[in-house]
PDB file of N, CA, C and O in Angstrom, chain B, residues numbered from 101:
ATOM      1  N   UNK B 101       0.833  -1.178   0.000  1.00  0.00           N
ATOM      2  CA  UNK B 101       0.000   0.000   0.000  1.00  0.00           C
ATOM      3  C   UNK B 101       0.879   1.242   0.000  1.00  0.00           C
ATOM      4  O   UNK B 101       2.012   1.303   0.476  1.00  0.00           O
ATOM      5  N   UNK B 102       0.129   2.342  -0.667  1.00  0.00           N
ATOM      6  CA  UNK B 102       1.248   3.468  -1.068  1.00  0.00           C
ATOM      7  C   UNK B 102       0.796   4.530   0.054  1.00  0.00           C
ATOM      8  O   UNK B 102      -0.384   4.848   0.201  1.00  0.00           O
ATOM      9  N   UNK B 103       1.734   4.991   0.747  1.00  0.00           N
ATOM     10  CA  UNK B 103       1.570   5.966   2.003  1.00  0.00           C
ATOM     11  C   UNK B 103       1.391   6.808   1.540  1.00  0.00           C
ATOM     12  O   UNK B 103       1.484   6.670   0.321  1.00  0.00           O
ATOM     13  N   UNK B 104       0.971   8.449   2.068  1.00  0.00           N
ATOM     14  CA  UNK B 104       0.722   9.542   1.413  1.00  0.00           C
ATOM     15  C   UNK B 104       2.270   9.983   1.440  1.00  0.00           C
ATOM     16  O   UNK B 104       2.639  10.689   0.501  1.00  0.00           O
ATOM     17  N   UNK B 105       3.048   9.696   2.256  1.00  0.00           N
ATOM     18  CA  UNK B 105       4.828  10.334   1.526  1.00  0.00           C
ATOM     19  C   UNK B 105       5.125   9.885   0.396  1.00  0.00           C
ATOM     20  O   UNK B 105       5.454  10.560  -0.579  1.00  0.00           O
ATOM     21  N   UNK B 106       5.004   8.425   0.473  1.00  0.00           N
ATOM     22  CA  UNK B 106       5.434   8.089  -1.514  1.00  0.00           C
ATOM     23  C   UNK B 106       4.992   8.083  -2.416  1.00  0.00           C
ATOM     24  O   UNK B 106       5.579   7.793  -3.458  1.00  0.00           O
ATOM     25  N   UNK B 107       3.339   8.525  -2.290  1.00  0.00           N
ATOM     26  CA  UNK B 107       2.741   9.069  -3.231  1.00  0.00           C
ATOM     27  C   UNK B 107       3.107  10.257  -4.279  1.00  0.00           C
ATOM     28  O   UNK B 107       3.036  11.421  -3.885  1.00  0.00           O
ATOM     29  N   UNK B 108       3.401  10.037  -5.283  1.00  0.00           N
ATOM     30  CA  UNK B 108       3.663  11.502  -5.989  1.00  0.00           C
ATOM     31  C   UNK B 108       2.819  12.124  -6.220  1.00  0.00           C
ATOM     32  O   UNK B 108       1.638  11.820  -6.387  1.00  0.00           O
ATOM     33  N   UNK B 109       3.543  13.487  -6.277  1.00  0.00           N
ATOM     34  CA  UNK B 109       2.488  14.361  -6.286  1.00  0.00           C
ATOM     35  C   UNK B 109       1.364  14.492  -7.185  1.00  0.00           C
ATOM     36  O   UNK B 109       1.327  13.943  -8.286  1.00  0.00           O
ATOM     37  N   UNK B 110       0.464  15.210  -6.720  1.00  0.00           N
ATOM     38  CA  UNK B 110      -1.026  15.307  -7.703  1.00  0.00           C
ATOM     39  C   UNK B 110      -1.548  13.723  -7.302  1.00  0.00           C
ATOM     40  O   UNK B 110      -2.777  13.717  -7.229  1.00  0.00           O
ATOM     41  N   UNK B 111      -1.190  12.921  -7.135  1.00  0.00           N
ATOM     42  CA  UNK B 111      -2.143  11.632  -7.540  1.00  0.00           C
ATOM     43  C   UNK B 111      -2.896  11.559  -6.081  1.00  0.00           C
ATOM     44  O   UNK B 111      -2.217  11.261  -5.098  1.00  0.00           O
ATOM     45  N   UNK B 112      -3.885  11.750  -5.980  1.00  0.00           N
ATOM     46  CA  UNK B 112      -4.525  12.039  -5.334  1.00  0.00           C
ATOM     47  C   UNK B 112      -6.317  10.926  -5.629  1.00  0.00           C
ATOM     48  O   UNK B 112      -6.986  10.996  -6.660  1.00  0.00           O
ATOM     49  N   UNK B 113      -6.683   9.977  -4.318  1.00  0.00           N
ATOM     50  CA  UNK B 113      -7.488   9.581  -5.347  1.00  0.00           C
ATOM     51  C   UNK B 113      -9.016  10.462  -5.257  1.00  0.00           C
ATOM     52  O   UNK B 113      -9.982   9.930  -5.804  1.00  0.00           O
ATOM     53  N   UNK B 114      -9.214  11.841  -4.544  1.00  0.00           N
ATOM     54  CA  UNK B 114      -9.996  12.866  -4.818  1.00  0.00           C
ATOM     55  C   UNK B 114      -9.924  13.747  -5.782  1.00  0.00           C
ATOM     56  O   UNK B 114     -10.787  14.624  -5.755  1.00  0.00           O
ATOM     57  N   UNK B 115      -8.796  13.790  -7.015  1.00  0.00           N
ATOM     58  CA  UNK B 115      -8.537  14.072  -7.871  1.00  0.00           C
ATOM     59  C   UNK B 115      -9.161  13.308  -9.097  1.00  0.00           C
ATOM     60  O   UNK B 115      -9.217  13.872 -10.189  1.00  0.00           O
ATOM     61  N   UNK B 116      -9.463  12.483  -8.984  1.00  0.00           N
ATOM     62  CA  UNK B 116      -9.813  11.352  -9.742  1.00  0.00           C
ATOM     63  C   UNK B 116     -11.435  11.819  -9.951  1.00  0.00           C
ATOM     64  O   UNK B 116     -11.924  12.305 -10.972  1.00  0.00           O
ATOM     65  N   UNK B 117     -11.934  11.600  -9.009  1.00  0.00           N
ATOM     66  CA  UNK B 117     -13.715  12.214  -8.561  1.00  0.00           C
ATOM     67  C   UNK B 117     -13.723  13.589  -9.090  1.00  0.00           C
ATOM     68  O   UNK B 117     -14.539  13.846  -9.976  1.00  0.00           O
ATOM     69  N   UNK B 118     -12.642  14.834  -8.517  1.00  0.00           N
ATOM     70  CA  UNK B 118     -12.901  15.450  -9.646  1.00  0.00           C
ATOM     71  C   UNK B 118     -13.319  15.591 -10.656  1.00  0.00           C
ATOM     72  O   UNK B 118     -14.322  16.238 -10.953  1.00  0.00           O
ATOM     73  N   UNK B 119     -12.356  14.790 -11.601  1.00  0.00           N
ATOM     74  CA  UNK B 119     -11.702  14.817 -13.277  1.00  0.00           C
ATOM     75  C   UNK B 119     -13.057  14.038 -13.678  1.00  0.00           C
ATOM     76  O   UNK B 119     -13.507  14.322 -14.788  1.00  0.00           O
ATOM     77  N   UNK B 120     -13.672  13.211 -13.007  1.00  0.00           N
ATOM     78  CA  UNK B 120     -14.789  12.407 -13.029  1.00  0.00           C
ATOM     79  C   UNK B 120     -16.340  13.602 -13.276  1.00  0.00           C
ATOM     80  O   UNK B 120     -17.174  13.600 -14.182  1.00  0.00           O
ATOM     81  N   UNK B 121     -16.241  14.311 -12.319  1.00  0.00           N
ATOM     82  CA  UNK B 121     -17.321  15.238 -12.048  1.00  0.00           C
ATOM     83  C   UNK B 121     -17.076  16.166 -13.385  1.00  0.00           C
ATOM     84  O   UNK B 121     -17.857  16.393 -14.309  1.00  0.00           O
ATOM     85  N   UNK B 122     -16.188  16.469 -13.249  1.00  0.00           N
ATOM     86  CA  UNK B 122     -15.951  17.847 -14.242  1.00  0.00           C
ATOM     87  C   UNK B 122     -16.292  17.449 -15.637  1.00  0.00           C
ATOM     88  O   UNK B 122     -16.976  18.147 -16.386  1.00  0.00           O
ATOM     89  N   UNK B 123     -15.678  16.065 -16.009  1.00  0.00           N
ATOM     90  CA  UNK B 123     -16.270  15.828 -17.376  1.00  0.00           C
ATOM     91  C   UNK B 123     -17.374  15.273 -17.194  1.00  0.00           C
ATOM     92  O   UNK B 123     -17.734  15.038 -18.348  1.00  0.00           O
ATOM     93  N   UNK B 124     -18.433  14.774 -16.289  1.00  0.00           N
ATOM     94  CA  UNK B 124     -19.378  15.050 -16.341  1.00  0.00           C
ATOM     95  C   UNK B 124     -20.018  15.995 -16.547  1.00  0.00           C
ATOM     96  O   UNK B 124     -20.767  15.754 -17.493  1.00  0.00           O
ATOM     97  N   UNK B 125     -20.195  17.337 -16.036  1.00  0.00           N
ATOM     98  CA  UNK B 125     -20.775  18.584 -16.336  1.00  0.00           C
ATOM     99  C   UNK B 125     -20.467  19.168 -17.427  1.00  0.00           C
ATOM    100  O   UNK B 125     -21.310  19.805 -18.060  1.00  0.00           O
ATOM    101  N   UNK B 126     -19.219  19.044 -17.818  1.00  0.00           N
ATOM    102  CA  UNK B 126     -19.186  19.358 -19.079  1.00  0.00           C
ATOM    103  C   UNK B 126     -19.780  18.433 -20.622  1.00  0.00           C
ATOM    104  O   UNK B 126     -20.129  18.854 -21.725  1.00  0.00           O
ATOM    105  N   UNK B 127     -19.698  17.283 -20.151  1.00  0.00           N
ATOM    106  CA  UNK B 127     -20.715  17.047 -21.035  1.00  0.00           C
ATOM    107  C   UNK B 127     -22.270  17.058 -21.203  1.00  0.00           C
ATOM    108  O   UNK B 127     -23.004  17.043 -22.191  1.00  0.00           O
ATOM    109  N   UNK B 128     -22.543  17.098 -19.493  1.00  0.00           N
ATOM    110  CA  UNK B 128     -23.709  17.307 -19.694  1.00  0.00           C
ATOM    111  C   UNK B 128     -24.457  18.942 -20.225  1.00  0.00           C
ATOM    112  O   UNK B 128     -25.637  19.083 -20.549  1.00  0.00           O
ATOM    113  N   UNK B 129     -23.425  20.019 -20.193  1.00  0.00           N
ATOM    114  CA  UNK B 129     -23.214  21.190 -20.751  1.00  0.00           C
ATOM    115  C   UNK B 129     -23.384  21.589 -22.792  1.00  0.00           C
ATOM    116  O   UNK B 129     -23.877  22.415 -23.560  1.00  0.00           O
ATOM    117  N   UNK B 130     -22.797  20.665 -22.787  1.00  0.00           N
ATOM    118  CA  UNK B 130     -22.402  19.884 -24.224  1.00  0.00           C
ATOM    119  C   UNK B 130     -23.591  19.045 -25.152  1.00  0.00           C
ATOM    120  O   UNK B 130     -23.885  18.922 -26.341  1.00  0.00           O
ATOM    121  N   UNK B 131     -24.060  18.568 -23.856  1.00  0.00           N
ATOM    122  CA  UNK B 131     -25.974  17.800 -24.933  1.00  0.00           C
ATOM    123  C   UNK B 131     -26.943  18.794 -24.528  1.00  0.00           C
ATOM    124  O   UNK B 131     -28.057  18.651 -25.031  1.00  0.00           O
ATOM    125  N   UNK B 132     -26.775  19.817 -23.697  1.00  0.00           N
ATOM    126  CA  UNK B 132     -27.641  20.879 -23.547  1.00  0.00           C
ATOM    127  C   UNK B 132     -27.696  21.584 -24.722  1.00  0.00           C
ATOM    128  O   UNK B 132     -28.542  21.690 -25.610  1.00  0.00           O
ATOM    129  N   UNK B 133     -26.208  22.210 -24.460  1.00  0.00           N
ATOM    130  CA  UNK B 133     -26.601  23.270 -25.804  1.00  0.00           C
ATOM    131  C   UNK B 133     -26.676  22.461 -27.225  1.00  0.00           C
ATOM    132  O   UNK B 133     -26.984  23.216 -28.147  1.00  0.00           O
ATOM    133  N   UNK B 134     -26.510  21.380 -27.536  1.00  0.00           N
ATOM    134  CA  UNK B 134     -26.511  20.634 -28.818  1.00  0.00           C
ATOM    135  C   UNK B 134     -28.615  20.333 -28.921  1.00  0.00           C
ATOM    136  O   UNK B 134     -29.263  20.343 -29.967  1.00  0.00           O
ATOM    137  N   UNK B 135     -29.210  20.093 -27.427  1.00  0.00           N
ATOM    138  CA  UNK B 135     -30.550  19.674 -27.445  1.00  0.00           C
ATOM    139  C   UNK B 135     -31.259  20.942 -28.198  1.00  0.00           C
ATOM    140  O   UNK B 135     -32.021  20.830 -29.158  1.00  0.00           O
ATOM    141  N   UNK B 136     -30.726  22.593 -27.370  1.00  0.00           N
ATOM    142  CA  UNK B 136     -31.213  23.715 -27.183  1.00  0.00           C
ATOM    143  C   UNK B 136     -31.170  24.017 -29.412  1.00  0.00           C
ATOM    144  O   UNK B 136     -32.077  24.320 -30.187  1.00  0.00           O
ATOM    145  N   UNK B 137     -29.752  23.744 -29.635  1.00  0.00           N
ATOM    146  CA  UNK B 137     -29.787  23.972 -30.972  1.00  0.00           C
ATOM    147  C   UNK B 137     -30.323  23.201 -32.152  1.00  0.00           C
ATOM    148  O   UNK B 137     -30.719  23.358 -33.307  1.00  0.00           O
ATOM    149  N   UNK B 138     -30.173  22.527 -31.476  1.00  0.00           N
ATOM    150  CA  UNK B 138     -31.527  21.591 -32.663  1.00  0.00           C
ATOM    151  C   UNK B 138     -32.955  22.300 -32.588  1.00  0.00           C
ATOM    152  O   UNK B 138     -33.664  22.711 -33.506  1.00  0.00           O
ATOM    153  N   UNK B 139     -33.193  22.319 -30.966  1.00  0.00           N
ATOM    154  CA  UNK B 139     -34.874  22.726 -30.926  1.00  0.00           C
ATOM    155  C   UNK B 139     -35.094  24.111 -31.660  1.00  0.00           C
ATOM    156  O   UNK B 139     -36.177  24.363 -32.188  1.00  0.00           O
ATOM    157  N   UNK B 140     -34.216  24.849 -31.676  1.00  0.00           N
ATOM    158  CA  UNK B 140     -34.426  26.270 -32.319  1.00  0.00           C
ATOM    159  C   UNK B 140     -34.493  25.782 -33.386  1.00  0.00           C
ATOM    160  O   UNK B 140     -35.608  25.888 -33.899  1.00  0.00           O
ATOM    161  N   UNK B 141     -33.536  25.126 -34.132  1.00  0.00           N
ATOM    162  CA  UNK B 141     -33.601  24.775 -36.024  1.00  0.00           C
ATOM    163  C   UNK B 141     -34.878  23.952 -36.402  1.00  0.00           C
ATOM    164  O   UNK B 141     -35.241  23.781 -37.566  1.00  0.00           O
ATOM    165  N   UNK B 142     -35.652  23.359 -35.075  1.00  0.00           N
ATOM    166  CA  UNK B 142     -36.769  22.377 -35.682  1.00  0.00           C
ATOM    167  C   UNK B 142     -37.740  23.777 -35.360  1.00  0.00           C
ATOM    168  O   UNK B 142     -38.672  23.651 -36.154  1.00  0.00           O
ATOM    169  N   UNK B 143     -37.901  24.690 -34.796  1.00  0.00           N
ATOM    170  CA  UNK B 143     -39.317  25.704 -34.365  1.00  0.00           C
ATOM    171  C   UNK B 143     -39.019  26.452 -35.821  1.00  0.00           C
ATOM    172  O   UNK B 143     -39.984  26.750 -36.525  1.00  0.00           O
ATOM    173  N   UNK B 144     -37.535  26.776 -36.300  1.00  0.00           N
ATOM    174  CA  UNK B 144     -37.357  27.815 -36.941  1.00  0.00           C
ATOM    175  C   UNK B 144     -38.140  27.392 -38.240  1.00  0.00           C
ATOM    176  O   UNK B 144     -38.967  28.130 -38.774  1.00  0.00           O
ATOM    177  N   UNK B 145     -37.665  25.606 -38.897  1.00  0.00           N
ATOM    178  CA  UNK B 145     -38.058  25.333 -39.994  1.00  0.00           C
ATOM    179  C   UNK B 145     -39.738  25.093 -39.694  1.00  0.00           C
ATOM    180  O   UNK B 145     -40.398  25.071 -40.733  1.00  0.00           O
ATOM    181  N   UNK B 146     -40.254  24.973 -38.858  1.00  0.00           N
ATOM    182  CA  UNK B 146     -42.059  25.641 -38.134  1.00  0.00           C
ATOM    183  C   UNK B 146     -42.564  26.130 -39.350  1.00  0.00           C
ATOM    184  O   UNK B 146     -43.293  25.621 -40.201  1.00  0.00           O
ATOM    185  N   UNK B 147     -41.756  27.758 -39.200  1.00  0.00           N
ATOM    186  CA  UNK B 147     -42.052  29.106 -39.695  1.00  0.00           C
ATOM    187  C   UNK B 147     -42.216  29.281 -41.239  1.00  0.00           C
ATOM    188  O   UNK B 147     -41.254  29.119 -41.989  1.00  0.00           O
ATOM    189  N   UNK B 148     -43.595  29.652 -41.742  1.00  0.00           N
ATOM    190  CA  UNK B 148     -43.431  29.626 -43.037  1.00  0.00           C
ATOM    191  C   UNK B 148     -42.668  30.684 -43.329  1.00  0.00           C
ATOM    192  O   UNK B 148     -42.508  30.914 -44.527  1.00  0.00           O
ATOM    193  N   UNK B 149     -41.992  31.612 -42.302  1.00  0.00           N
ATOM    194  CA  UNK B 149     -40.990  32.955 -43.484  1.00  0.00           C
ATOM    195  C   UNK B 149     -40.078  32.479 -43.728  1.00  0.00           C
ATOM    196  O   UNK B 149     -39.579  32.870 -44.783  1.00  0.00           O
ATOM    197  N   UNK B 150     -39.259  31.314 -42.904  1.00  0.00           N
ATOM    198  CA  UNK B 150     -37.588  30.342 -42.899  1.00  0.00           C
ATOM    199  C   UNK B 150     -38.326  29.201 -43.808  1.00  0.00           C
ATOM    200  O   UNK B 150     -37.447  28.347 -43.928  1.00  0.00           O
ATOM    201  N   UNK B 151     -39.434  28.761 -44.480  1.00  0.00           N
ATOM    202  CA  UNK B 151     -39.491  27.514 -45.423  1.00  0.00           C
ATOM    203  C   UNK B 151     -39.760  28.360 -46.742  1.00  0.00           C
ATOM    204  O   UNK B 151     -40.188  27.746 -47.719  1.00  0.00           O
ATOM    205  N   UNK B 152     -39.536  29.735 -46.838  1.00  0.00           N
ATOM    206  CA  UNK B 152     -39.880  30.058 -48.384  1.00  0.00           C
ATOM    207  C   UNK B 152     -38.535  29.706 -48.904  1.00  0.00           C
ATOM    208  O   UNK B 152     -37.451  30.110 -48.484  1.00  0.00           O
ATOM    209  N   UNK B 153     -38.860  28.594 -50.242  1.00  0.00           N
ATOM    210  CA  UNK B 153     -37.791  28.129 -50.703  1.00  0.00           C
ATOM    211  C   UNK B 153     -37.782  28.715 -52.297  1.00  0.00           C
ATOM    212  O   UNK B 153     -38.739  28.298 -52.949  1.00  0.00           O
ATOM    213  N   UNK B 154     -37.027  29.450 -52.896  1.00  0.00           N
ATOM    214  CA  UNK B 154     -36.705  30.060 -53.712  1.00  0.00           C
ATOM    215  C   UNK B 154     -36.292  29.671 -54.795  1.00  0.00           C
ATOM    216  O   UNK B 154     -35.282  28.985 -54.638  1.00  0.00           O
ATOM    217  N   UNK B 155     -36.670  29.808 -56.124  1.00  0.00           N
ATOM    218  CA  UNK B 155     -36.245  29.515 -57.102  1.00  0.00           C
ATOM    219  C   UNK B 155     -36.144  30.248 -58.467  1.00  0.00           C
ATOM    220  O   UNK B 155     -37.144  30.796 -58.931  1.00  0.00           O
ATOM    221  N   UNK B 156     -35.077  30.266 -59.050  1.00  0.00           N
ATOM    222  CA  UNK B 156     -34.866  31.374 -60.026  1.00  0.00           C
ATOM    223  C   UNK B 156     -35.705  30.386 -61.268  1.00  0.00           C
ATOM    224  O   UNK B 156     -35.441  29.203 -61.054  1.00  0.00           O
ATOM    225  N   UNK B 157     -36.641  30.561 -62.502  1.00  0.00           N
ATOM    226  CA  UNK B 157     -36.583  30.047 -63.458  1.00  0.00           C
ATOM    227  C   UNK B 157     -35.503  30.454 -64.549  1.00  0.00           C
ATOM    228  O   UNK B 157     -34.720  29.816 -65.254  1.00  0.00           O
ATOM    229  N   UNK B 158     -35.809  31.807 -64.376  1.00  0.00           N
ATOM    230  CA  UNK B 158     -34.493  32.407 -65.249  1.00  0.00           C
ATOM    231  C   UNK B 158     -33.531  32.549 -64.522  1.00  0.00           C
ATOM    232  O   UNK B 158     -33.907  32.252 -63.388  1.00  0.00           O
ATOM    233  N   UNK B 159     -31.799  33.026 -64.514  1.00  0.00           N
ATOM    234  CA  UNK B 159     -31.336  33.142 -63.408  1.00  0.00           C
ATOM    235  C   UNK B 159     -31.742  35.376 -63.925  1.00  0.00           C
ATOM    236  O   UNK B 159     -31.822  35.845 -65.061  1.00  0.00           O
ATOM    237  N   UNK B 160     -31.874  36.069 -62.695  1.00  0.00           N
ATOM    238  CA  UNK B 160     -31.843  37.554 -62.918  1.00  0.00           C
ATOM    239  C   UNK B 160     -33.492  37.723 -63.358  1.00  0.00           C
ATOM    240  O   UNK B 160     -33.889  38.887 -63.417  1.00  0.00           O
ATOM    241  N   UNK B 161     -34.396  36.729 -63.644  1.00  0.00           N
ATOM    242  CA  UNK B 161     -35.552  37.224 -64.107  1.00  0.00           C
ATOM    243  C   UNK B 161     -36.808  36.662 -62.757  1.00  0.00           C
ATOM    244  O   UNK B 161     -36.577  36.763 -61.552  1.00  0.00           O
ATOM    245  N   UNK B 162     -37.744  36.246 -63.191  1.00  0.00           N
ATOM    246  CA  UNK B 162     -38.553  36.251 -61.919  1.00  0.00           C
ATOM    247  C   UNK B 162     -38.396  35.079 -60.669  1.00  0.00           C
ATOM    248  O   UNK B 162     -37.930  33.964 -60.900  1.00  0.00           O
ATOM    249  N   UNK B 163     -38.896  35.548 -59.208  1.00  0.00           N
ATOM    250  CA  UNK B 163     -38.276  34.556 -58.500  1.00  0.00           C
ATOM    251  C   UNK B 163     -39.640  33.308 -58.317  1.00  0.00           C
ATOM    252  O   UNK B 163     -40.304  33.499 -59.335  1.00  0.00           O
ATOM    253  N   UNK B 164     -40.098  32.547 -57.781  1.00  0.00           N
ATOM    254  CA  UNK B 164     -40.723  31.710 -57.490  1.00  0.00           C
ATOM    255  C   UNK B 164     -40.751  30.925 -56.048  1.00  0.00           C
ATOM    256  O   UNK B 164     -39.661  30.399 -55.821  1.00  0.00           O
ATOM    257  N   UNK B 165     -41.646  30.733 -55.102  1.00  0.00           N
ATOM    258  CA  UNK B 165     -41.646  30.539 -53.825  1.00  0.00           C
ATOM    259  C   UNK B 165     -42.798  29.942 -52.892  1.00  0.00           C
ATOM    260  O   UNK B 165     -43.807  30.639 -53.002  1.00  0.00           O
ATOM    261  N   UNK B 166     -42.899  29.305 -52.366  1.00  0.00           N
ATOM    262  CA  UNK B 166     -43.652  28.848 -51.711  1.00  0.00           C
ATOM    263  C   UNK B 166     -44.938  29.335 -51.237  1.00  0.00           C
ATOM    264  O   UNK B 166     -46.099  28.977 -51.438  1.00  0.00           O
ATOM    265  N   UNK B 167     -44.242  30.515 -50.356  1.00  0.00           N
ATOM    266  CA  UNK B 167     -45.381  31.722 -50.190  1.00  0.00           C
ATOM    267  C   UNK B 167     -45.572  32.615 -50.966  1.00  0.00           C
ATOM    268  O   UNK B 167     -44.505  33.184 -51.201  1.00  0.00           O
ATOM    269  N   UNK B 168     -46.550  33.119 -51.595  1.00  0.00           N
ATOM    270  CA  UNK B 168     -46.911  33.683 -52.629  1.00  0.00           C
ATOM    271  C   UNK B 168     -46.888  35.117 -52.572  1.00  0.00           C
ATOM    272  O   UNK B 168     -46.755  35.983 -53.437  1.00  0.00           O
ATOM    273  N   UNK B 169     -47.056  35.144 -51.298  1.00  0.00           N
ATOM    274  CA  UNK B 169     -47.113  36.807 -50.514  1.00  0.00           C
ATOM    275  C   UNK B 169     -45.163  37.377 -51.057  1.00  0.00           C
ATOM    276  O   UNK B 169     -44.768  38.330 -51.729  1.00  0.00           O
ATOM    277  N   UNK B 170     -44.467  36.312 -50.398  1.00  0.00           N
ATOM    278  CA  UNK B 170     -43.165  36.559 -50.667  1.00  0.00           C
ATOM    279  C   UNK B 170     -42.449  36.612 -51.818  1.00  0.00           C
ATOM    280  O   UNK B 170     -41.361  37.156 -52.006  1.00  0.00           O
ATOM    281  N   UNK B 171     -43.524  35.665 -53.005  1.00  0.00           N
ATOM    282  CA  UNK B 171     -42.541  36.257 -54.602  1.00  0.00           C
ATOM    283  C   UNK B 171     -43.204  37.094 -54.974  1.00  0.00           C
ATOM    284  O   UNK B 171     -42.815  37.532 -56.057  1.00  0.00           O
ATOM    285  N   UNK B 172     -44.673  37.893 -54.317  1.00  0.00           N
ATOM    286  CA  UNK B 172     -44.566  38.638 -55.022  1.00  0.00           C
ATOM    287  C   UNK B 172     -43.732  40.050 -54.319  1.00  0.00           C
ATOM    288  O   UNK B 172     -43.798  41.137 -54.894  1.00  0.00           O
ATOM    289  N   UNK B 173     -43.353  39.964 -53.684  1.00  0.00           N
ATOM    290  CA  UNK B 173     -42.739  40.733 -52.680  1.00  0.00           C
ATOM    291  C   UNK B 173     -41.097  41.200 -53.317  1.00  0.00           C
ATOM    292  O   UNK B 173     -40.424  42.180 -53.635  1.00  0.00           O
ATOM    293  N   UNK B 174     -41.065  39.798 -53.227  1.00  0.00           N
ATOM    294  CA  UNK B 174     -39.601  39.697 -54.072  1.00  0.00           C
ATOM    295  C   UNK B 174     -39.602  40.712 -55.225  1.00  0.00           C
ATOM    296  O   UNK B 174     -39.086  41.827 -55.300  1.00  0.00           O
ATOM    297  N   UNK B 175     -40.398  39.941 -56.182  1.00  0.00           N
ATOM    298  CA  UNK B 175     -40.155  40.185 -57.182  1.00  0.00           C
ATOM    299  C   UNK B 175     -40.239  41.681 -57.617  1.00  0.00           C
ATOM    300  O   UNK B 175     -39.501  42.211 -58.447  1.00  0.00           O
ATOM    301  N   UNK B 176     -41.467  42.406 -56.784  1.00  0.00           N
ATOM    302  CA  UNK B 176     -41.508  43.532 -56.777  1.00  0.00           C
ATOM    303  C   UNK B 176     -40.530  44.315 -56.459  1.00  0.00           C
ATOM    304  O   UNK B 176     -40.268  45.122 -57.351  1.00  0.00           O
ATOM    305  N   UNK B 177     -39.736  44.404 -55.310  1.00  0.00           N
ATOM    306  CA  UNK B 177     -38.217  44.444 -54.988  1.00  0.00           C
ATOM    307  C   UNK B 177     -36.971  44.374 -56.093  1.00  0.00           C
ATOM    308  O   UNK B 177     -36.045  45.147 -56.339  1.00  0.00           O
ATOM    309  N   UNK B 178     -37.402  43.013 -56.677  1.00  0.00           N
ATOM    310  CA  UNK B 178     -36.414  42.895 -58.136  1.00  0.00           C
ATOM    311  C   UNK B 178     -36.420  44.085 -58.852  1.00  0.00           C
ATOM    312  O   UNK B 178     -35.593  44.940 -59.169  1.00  0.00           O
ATOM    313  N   UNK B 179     -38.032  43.804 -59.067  1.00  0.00           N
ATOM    314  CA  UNK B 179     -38.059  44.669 -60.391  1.00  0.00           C
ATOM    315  C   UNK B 179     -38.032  47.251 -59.956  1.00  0.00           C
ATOM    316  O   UNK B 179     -38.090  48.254 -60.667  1.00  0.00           O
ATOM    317  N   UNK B 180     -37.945  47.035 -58.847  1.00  0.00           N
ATOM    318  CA  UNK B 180     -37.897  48.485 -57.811  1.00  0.00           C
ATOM    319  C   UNK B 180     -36.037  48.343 -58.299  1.00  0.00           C
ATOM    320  O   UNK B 180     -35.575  49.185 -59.070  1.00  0.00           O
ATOM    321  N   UNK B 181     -35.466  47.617 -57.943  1.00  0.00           N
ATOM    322  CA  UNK B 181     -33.582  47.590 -58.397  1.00  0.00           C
ATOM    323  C   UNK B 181     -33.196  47.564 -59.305  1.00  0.00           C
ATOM    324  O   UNK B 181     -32.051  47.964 -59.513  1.00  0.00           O
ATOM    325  N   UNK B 182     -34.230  46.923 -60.574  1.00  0.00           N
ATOM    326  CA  UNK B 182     -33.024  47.070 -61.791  1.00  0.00           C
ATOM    327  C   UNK B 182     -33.504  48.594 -62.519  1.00  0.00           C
ATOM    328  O   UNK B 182     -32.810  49.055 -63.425  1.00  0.00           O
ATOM    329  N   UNK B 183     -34.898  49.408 -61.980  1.00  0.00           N
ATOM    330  CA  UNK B 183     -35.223  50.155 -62.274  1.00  0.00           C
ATOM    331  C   UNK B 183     -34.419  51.656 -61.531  1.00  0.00           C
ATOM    332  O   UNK B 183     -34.787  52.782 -61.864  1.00  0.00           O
TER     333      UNK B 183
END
């Protein structure tokens, strides 16, 4: 059995429980914010303003979109810029 004089230093076996704890919390830190960022990207894709999916037929000429409110929005916009 190893006495605490011939023990070298640091080895400690409350050091151990530490190193134990700490990467515990840190991972449990780690599936938090990974849970937290998913749940935002699943509410966000929810939202019909983040699912208008866009498509050029021409490239520079009219846009095309899911929500209808939004190409014409767009497009009105387009056509306000090249003017």
């Amino acid at each position: 059995m190893i006495d605490q004089e011939t023990r070298p230093y640091g080895m400690h076996p409350a050091n151990l429980l530490l190193a134990v704890i700490g990467c515990i919390i840190i991972t449990g830190l780690c599936s938090l914010t990974v849970y937290l960022t998913a749940d935002f990207i699943l509410t966000s894709i929810r939202s019909s303003n983040v699912m208008a999916l866009l498509i050029t037929d021409i490239p520079g000429q009219t846009f095309v979109a899911d929500d209808k409110n939004l190409e014409r929005n767009l497009n009105t916009a387009t056509q306000a810029l090249m003017t």
